[in-house]
N, C-alpha and C positions, 0 to 999 in steps of 0.2 A: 504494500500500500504506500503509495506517496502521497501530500499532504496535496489536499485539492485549492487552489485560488479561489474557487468561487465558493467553497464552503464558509459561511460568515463567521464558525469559529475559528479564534489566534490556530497557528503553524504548533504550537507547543500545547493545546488543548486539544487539536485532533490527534496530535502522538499519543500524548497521555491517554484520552480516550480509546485511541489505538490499542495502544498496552495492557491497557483495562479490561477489556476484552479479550485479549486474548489471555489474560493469566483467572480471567472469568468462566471462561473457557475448559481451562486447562492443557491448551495448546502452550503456555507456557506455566512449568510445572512447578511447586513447591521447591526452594534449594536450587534451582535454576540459575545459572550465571548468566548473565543478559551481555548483549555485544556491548563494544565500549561506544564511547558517542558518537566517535567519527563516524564507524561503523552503521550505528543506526544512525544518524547523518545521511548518509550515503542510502542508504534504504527508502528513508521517510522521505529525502530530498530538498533537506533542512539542513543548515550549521549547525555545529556538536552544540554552540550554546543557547540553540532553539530546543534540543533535544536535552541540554543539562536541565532546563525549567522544566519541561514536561517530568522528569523523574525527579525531580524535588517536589513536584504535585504526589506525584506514587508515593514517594518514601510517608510525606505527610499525611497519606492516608494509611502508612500502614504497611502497603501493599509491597513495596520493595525494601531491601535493607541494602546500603554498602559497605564493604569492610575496607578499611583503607590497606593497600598496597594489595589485593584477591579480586576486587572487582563488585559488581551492583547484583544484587540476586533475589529471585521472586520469594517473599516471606512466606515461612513455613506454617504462619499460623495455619490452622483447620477450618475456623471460622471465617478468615479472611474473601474463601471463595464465594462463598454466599452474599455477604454483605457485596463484594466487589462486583455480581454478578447486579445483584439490583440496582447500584451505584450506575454500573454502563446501563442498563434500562432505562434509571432516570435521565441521565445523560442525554441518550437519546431522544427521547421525548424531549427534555427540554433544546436541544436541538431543532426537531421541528417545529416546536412553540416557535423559538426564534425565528428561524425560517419565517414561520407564518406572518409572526410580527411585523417582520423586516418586508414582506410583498404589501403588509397594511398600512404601515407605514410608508412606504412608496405611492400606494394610493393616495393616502390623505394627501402627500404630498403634493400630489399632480391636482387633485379636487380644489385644493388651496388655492394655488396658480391660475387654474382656469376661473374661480373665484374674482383674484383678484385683476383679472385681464379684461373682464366684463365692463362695458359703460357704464 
C-alpha cells in the first residue's frame, strides 16, 4: 500500500492506520520486528520521518514497542488485538465521516458563492 494524495487523511495517519490493521489482522504478529523507517519509507512512499510519526501514534496506543539498538516490534499484549481491531473500524468510519464532510463542505461552499454572485 502506498499513501494515496487524494485520501484527506495526513501521509502519517494512513501509515499508522495502515499498521493498525494489519497487526488487527494478524498479518503482523505479536513479537514481530517491523522494517526500519527507510524501509517502510520506501513501501508507504513516505520519508522515514512521515513514517517515525505514524509509529509514535502505534507505540502510544500501545500497539508497538521499541527496544533501543533491536528495533520497533508489534506488542505482545493479548488484549491488544481486539481493542486494535475496533480502533481501525473506528478509524474507518471516521474516515468516511470525513470524506462525507469534506464533499458537504465543498457544497456549502459552492451554495455560498453562487449566493453571493446573485443581484
Amino acid at each position: 500500500m502506498t499513501v494515496s494524495p487524494d485520501d484527506p487523511r495526513s501521509a502519517y495517519v494512513q501509515v499508522a492506520d495502515d499498521l493498525r490493521r494489519k497487526i488487527a489482522s494478524g498479518a503482523l504478529k505479536a513479537g514481530q520486528r517491523l522494517d526500519g523507517n527507510a524501509a517502510l519509507g520506501r513501501r508507504y512512499g513516505v520519508a522515514a520521518m512521515t513514517v517515525r510519526h505514524a509509529l509514535d501514534v502505534l507505540r502510544d496506543e500501545g500497539l508497538i514497542v521499541s527496544q533501543q539498538g533491536r528495533g520497533t516490534f508489534v506488542a505482545s499484549d493479548s488484549g491488544v488485538a481486539e481493542s486494535s481491531e475496533q480502533d481501525a473500524d473506528m478509524a474507518d468510519e471516521l474516515s468516511e465521516i470525513k470524506v462525507a464532510l469534506d464533499l458537504i463542505n465543498s457544497r456549502l461552499d459552492r451554495l455560498e458563492q453562487q449566493v453571493r454572485e446573485r443581484p
